[in-house]
C-alpha positions as CSV (number, residue, x, y, z in Angstrom):
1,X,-67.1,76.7,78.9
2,X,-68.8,74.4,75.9
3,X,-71.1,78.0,75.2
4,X,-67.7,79.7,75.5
5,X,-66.1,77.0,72.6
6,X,-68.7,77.3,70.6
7,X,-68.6,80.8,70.2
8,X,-64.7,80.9,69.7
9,X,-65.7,77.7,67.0
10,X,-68.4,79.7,65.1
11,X,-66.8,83.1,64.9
12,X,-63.6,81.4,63.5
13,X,-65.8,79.6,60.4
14,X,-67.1,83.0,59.6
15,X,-63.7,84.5,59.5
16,X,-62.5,81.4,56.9
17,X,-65.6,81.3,55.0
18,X,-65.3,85.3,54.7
19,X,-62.0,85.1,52.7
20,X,-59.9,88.1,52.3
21,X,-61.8,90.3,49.9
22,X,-58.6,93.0,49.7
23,X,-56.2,95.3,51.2
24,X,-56.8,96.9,55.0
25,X,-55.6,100.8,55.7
26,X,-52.2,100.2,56.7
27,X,-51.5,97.6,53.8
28,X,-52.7,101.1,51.7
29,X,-50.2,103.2,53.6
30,X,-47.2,100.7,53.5
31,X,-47.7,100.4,49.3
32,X,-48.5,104.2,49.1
33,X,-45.0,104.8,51.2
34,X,-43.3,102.5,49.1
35,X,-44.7,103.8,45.9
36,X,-43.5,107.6,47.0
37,X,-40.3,105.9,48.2
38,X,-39.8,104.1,44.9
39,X,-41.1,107.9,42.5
40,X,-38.5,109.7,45.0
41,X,-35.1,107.6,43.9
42,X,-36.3,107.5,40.4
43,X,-37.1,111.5,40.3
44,X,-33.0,111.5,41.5
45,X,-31.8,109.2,39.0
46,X,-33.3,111.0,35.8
47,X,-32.4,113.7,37.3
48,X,-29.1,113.2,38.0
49,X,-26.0,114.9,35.3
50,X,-25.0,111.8,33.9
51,X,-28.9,110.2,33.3
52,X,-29.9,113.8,31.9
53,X,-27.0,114.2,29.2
54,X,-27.8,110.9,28.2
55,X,-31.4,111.4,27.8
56,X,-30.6,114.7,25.9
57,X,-28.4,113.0,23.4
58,X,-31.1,110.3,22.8
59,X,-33.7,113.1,22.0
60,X,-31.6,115.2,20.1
61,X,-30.8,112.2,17.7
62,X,-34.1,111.3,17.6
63,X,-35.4,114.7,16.0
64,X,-32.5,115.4,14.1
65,X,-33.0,112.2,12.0
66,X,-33.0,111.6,9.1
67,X,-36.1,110.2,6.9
């Protein structure tokens, strides 16, 4: 049991004195998803009528100033 404790003991010590040195797979995968997620609704809002007549307008002012 004491062999058994000690074990449990040492192997938690390495784990703390390890630290977490960075992200695992499925951290990866969740801010991969979310970064697709995030690219996906903000593909539909420039592309959307309202965002794209806007964007138009800005341009088109922008080259037909005046200097």
């Amino acid at each position: 049991m004491r062999a058994r404790m000690a074990g449990a003991r040492a192997w938690l010590l390495g784990r703390r004195s390890r630290g977490d040195a960075g992200m695992t797979t499925s951290e990866y995968a969740m801010g991969t998803i979310a970064a697709c997620a995030f690219a996906a609704v903000l593909y539909k809002v420039v592309t959307s009528g309202t965002v794209s007549k806007a964007l138009e307008s800005v341009i088109g002012k922008a080259l037909d100033a005046q200097f």
